[in-house]
C-alpha positions as CSV (number, residue, x, y, z in Angstrom):
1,X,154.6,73.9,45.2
2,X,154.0,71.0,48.0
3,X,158.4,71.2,48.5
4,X,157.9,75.0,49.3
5,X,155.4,74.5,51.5
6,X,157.0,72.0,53.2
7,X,160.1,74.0,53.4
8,X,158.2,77.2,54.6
9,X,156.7,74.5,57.8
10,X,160.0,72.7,58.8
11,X,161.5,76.7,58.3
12,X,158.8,77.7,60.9
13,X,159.2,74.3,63.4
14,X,162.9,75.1,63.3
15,X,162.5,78.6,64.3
16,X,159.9,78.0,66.9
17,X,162.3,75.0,68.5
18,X,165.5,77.3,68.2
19,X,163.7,80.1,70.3
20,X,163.5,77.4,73.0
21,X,167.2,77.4,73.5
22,X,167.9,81.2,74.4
23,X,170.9,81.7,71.4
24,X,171.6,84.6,71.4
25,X,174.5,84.7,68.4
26,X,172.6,85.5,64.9
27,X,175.2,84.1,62.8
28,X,175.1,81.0,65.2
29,X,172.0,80.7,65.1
30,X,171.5,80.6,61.4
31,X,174.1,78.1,60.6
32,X,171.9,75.7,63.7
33,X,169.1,76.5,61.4
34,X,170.9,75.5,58.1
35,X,172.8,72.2,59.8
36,X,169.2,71.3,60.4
37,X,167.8,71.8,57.8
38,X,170.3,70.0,55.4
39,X,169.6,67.2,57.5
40,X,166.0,67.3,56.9
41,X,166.7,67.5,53.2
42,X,169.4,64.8,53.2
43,X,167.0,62.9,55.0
44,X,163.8,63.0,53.4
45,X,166.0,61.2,50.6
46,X,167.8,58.8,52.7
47,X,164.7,57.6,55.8
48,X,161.2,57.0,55.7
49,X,160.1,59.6,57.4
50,X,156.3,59.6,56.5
51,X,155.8,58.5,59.3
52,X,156.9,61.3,61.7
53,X,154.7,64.4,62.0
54,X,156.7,67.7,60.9
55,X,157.3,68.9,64.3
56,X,158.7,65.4,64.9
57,X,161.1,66.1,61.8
58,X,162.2,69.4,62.8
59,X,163.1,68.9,66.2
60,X,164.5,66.0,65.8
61,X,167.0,67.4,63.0
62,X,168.0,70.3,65.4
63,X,168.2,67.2,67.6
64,X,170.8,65.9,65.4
65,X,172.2,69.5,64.8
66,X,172.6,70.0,68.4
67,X,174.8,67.2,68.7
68,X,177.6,67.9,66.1
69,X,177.4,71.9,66.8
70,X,177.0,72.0,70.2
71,X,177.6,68.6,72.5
72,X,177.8,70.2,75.3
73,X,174.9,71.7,75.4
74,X,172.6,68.7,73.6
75,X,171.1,67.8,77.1
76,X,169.3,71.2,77.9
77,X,168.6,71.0,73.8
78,X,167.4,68.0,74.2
79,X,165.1,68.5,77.1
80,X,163.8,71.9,75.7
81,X,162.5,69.6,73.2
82,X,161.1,66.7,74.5
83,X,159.5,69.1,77.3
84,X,157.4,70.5,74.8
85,X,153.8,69.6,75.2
86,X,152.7,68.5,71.7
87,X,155.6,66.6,71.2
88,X,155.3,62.6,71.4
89,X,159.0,61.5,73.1
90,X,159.3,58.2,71.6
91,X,158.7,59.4,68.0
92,X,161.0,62.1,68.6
93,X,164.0,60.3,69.9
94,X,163.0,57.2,67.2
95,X,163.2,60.0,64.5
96,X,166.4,61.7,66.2
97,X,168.1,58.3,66.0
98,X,167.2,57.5,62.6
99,X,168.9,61.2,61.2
100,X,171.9,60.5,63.7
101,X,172.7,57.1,61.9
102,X,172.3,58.5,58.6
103,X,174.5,61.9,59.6
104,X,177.1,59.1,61.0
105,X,177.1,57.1,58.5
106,X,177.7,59.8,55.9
107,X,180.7,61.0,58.1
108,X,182.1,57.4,58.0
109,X,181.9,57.2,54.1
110,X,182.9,60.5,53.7
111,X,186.3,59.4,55.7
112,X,187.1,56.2,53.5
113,X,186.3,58.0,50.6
114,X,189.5,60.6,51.9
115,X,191.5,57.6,52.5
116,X,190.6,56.4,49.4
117,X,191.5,59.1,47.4
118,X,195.0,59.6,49.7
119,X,195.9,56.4,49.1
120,X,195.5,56.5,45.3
121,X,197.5,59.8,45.1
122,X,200.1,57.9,47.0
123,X,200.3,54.9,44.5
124,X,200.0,57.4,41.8
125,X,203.4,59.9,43.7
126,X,204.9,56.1,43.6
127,X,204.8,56.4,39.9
128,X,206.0,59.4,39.3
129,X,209.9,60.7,39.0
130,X,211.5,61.2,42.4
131,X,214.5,63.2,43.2
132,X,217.2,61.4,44.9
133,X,220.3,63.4,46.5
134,X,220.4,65.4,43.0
135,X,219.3,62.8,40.4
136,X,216.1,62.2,38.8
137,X,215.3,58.5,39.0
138,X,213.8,58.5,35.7
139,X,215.6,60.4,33.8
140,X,219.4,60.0,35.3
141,X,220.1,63.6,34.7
142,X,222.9,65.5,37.5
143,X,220.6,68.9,38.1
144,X,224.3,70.5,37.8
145,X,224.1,69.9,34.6
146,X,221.0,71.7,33.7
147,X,222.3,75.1,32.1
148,X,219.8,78.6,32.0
149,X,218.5,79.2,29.1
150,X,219.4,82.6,26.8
């Protein structure tokens, strides 16, 4: 029951901080909303975040959101944010940094684990018969010789 709860308040803080920004694009909008949320969720298992205040949490995972889905527009996101009354700055751009390392740092893996798994499909292609001109290395057998069956 407490993880609903929680879910139906960050679903709230997110929806209150998105109406800051003027989108206008539902579909847009809604994948904001999920990027930031996933990042909430990710985080709650990857950061201490007792510490922050909800408000703190969702804003600074749109925050986060803001960055990798819209870059150009972060600053005004940003300062939407930060320019809210309630909010406490420093907790908000401590928290912000907090999610950002853990989103970057789950990027970073998530590329050597690629280059990982490329590079052991390339030792394993090493391994396997190759054709050369019209020859199989393994098996020395001219394709011209290979006659249709029936």
């Amino acid at each position: 029951m407490k993880q609903r709860e929680e879910g139906l308040i960050f679903d709230a803080l997110i929806s209150f901080f998105v109406s800051l920004f003027g989108l206008k694009d539902p579909p847009l909008i809604q994948a904001f909303k999920d990027r930031a949320t996933c990042i909430i969720f990710q985080a709650r298992n990857e950061i201490e975040l007792l510490e922050f205040k909800p408000s703190t949490i969702a804003a600074s995972a749109l925050l986060v959101a803001s960055h990798e889905l819209f870059p150009l527009q972060f600053p005004s996101f940003e300062t939407s944010i930060l320019s809210c009354e309630y909010m406490n700055k420093e907790n908000v751009l401590k928290c912000f940094n907090a999610m950002l390392e853990m989103v970057v740092n789950e990027k970073n893996e998530s590329i050597v684990d690629t280059v990982s798994s490329l590079s052991t499909r390339k030792k394993d292609i090493k391994h396997s018969p190759k054709l050369i001109g019209f020859y199989c290395e393994s098996k020395r057998v001219k394709i011209s010789q290979i006659q249709p069956c029936g």
